[in-house]
N, C-alpha and C positions, 0 to 999 in steps of 0.2 A: 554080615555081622550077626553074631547072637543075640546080643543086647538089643535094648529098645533103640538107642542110640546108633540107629544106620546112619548110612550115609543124607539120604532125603530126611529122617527125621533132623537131623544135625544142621543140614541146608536149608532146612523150614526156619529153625532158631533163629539162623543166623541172618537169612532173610527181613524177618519180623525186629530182632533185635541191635542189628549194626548199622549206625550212623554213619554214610556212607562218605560224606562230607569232612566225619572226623576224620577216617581212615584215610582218606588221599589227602588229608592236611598232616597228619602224622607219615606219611610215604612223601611227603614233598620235602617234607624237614630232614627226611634222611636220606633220600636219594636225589642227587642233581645232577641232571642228564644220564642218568643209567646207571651213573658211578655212585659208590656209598659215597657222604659225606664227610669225608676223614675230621674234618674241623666241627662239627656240629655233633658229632657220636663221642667224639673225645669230652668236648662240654659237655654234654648229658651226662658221659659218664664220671666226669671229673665233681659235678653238681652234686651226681648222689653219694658219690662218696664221700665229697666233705662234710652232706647233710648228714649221713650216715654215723660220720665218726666223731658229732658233734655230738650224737645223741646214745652209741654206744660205744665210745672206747673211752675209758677213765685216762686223767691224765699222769702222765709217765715223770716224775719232775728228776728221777735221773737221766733220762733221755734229753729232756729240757736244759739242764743245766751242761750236759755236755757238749750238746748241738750249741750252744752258747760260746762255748771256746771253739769253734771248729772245728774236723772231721777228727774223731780220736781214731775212731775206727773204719777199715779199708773199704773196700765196694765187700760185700755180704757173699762169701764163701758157700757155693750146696754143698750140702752134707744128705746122706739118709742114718735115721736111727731105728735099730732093729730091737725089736719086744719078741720076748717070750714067749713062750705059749702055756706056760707050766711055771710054777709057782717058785722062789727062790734064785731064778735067775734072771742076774741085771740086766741094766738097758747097754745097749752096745753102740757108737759112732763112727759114723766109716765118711772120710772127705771124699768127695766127688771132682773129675770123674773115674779115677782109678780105685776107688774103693778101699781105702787106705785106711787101716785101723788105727782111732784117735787114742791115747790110751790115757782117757780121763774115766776115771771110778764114778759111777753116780751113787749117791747115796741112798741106803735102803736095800732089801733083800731081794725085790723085785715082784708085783704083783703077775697073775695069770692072766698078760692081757686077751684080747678075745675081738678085739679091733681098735685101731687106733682114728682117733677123731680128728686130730689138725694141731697147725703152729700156728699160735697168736703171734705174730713179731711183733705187733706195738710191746707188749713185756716180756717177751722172750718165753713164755710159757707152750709144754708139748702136751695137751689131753690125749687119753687113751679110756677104754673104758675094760673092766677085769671083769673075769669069772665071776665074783663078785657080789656084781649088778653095782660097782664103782665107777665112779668118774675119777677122774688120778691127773692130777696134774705133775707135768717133773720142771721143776723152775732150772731154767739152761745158766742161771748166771750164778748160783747156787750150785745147783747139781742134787739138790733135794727133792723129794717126790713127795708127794700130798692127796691123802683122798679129800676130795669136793665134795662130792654128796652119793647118797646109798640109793638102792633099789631102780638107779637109774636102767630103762630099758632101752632109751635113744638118745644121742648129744651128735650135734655137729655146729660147725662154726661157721657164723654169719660173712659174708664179705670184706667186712671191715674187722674181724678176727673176733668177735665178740660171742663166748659157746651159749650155745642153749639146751636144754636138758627134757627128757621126760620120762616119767618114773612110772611106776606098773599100776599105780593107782589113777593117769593120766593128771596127775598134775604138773605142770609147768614152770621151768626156773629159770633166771637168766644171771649167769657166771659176770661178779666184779668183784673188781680186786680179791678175787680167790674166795667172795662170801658167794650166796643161792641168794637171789634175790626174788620172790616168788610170785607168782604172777595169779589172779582171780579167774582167769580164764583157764579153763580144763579142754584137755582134748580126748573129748568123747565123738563116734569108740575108740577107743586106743587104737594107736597108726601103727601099720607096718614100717611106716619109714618117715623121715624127714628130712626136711633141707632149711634150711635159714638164710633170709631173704632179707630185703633193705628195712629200714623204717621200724625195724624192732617185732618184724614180722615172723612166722614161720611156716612153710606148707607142708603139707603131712600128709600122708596117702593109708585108708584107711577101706578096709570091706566088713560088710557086714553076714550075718549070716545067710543070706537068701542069697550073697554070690553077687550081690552089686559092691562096686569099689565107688568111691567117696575121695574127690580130693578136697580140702580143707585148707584156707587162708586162717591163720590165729596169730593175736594179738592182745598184749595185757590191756583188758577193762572194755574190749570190744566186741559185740557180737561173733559167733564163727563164720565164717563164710563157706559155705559146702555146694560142691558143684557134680553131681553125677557124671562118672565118664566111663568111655569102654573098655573089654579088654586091648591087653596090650603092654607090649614095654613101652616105662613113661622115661622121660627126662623133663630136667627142671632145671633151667639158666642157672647159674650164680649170685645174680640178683633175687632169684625166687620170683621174677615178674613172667612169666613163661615157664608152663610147663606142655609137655610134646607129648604126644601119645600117637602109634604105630600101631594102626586097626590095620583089618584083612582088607580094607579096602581104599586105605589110603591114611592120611595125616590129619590127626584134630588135634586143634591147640584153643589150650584155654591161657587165660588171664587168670591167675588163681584167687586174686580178691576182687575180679570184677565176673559176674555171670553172666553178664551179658557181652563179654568180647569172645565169644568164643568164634573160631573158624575151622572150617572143613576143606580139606583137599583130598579130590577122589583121585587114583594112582592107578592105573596097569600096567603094569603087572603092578602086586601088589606090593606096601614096602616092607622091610625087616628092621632091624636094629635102628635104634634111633640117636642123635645126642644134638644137642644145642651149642651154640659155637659160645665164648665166653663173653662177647658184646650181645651175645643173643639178638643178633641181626641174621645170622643164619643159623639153617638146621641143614642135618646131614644125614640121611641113609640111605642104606646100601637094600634093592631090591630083592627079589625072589629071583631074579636073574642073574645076581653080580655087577649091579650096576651100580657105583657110587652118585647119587645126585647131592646138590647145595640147592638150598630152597631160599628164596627171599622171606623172611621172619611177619613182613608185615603183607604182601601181597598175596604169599604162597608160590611165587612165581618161580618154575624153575630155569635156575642162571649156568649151572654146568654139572657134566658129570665123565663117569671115567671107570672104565670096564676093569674090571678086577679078577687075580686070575678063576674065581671063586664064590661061593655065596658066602655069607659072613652069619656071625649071631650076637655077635655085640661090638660096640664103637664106644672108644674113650678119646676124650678130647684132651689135649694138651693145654694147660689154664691163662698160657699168652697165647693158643690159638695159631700155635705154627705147627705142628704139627696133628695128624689124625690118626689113632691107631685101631687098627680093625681085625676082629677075631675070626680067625676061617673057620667053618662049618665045617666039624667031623675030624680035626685033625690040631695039633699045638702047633700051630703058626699062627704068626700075626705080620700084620702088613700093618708099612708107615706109610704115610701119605702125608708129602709135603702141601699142605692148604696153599701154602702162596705160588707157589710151582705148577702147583696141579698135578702132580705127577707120583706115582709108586715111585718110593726111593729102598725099599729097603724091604725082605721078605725076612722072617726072622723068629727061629726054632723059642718056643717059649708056653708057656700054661698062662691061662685066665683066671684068677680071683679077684676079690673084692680089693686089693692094696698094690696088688700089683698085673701087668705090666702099667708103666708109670714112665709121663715123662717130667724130669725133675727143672728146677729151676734153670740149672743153666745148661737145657737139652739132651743131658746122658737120658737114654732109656735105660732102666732097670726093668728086669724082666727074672724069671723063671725058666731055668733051663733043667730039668729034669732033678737031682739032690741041689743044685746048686743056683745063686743068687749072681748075676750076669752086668754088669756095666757095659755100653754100647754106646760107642760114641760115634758121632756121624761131624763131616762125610767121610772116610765109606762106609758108617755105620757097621765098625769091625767090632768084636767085643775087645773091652782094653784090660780087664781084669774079672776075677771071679770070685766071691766069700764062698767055700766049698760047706754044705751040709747047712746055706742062708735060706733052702727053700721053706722048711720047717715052719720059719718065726715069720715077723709080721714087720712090714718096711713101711715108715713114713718119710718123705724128700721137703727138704725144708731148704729157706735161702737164708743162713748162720752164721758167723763166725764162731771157732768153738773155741778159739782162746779164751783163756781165762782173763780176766781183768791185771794188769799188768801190776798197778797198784797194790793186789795182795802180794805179788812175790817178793816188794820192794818193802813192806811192811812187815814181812815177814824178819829182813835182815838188820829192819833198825833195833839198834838197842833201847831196852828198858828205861825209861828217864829215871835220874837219880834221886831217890827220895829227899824230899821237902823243897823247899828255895822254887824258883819260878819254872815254864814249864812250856812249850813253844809249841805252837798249833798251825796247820794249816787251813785258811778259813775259807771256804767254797760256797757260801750262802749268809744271808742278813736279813732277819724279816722280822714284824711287829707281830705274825702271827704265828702263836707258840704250837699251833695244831700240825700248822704248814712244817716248820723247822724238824718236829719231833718225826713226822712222815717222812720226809727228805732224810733225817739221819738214817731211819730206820731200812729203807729203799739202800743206800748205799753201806748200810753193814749186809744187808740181803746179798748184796755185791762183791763182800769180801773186804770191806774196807773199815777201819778203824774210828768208823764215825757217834759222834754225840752232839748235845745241842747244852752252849753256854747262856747261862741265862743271864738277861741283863743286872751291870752292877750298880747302873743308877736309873731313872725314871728317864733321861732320855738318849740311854741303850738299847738297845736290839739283841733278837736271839740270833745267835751266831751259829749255823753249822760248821763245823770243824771237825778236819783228820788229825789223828796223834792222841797221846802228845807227843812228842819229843824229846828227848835232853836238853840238843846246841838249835842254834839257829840253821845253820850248817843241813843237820840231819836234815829237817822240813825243809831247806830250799831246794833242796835233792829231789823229794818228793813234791814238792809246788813245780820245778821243771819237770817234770815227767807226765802232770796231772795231764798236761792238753785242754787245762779250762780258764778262766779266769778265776785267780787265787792269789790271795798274801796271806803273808806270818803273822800273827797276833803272838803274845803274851800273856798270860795271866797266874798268878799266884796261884800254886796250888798248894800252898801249904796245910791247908783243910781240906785239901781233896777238890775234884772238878765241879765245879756247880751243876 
């Protein structure tokens, strides 16, 4: 290694600083008898996501009020949505896995994206960031696009769907309900890169001029945490608790906000490309020889591996962790490897960038096949369809349905109620709290739907959300059966108009 940080200095650290006692209580918790712990990784991981989403995902009270009625909507349709690269043209949506052109208009001219950041599904929202130096949101239930905030230089999205931002001056935002919410803590120097991590965390990889790199733990109102590391390609869990780093002379992994869990593994031959599995219980690289190895996350221990026809230079992991996709050296092929098999399933003509090859929700590979945008569906991993002249733009895989809300079409067809005399509503909510009601209308006109909030007509009334109005009774029980939630007809005079 060039750096200070060899192998022996790294093993001195980690000597002096690792609680050896802690480690094989944390190796016991997850392995019993040699096997991972299926039951006890699923809680851990089930743990931090609840804590997670308790702490950054705002609540959704259209979701809420329709999970209330039961399933309105079917198991969640892949799609990928394709951006521009140039300025006036729109967003495009193709159903998975044949590739099938949705033919919904999004609203807006279309900015120059320049990479796409991720789907929120708690609110159905797609970040991308433009030419710019925009953050752009396109809300899917809508079909409207929005810029968030300016001069943004990085944005990616936390675990639990929650974006974070950082802008050329190194200050720091974190995206709700569509505001910047801004954070005291700055990331100085400015990172090359980031990832967003549990607990309202972020890690960021940063060098400075003298040619040392910097990884960094940030957090609003909390110290930075900065951990010298080598060269190397890094990767970084999904969690943000692990990040990997692939020296000349083997594997060092830190703990990004603790500096004192760092470990070393020395390798011969040495290893290449690297990636973290998405439980971040294993890591995966392929040698300077073509040898794919799985390392055990907490030991370093390694569990298997599997000769490849080739050497590789980069590894993308599939985000449920069934598949492994690996870039040959010197040549546009990529190789699948099925994780639970163990085995090459699939060798397969395609180019390397940063969005794509991809595997999407529900297993199509999408890939890059010379002008053109490839659908690959396995087993036999044949292509099933092709977008011609897709390689251009830039592809995000999302698990969506892209119907529109059925309720607008049905609204669309009721007639005008007739002016003055009473006036028939259907009513989908009832609260004392007038902040609550007007959000909930507002959420479900966002939706396409004909909502307001009546306000009470005596002192012990409630604010009533309501679709309509109406004319007959007739009309609104048409759309009360169709709702899929629980709802009745109300009433009320509108001869002065709706309160």
């Amino acid at each position: 290694m060039d750096t200070e940080l060899g192998a022996d200095v790294l093993k001195r650290r980690i000597d002096e600083s690792t609680d050896r006692r802690t480690a094989e209580a944390r190796r016991r918790l997850w392995v019993t008898r040699g096997r991972p712990n299926r039951r006890i990784a699923c809680l851990v991981l089930c743990a931090g996501a609840l804590g997670s989403c308790g702490s950054e995902t705002p609540p959704n009270p259209v979701k809420d009020a329709f999970a209330q009625g039961g399933a309105v909507r079917e198991a969640e349709a892949a799609v990928a949505f394709r951006f521009a690269p140039e300025q006036g043209v729109g967003i495009q949506l193709y159903r998975l896995p044949n590739l099938a052109r949705v033919d919904w208009d999004f609203e807006g001219a279309g900015a120059a994206t320049i990479r796409t950041v991720g789907f929120a599904g708690d609110e159905d929202l797609v970040y991308a960031l433009t030419s710019a130096a925009e953050l752009v949101t396109l809300d899917l239930t809508t079909g409207r696009t929005r810029v968030i905030d300016t001069s943004v230089v990085h944005a990616t999205l936390g675990p639990t769907g929650t974006p974070y931002l950082v802008r050329a001056d190194g200050t720091i935002g974190r995206v709700s309900r569509r505001s910047v919410i801004e954070w005291s803590t700055r990331a100085e120097p400015l990172p090359s890169a980031i990832w967003a991590g549990a607990r309202n965390r972020i890690v960021a990889l940063a060098s400075t001029e003298e040619g040392d790199r910097w990884l960094m733990s940030l957090a609003d109102g909390r110290p930075t945490v900065m951990q010298r590391i080598p060269q190397g390609q890094i990767s970084v869990a999904s969690w943000g608790d692990v990040a990997v780093v692939s020296t000349d002379s083997g594997l060092a992994v830190f703990d990004p906000a603790d500096t004192a869990g760092a470990q070393f593994r020395r390798l011969r031959p040495a290893p290449g490309p690297v990636a973290v599995s998405p439980a971040a219980h294993h890591i995966y690289t392929v040698d300077v020889e073509g040898e794919l190895l799985v390392y055990d996350r907490f030991e370093l221990r390694r569990l298997r591996s599997l000769r490849m026809p080739g050497t590789a230079t980069d590894l993308r992991g599939d985000p449920l962790g069934r598949l492994l996709l690996i870039r040959a050296a010197g040549e546009e092929t990529i190789w699948v490897v099925d994780t639970v098999r163990w085995e090459l399933v699939a060798t397969l003509e395609g180019s390397w960038d940063t969005d794509l090859p991809i595997v999407t929700p529900d297993g199509t590979v999408l890939a890059r096949q010379r002008d053109d945008v490839v659908a690959v569906v396995g087993e036999p991993y044949a292509v099933s369809d092709r977008v011609d002249g897709g390689a251009g733009d830039l592809w995000l895989a999302a698990a969506w349905d892209p119907r529109r809300p059925m309720l607008q079409v049905m609204q669309d067809s009721v007639p005008e109620p007739a002016p003055g005399g009473g006036a028939f509503f259907v009513q989908v909510s009832s609260t004392r709290n007038n902040a609550w009601a007007e959000d909930f209308a507002q959420n479900l006109r966002r939706a396409g739907m004909a909502a307001s909030v009546l306000t009470p007509q005596d002192v012990d009334d409630l604010y009533r959300v309501v679709l309509g109005p109406f004319p007959t009774r007739e009309a609104a029980e048409v759309v009360s059966r169709q709702l899929g939630l629980p709802s009745w007809i109300t009433r009320r005079d509108t001869t002065s108009g709706i309160p």
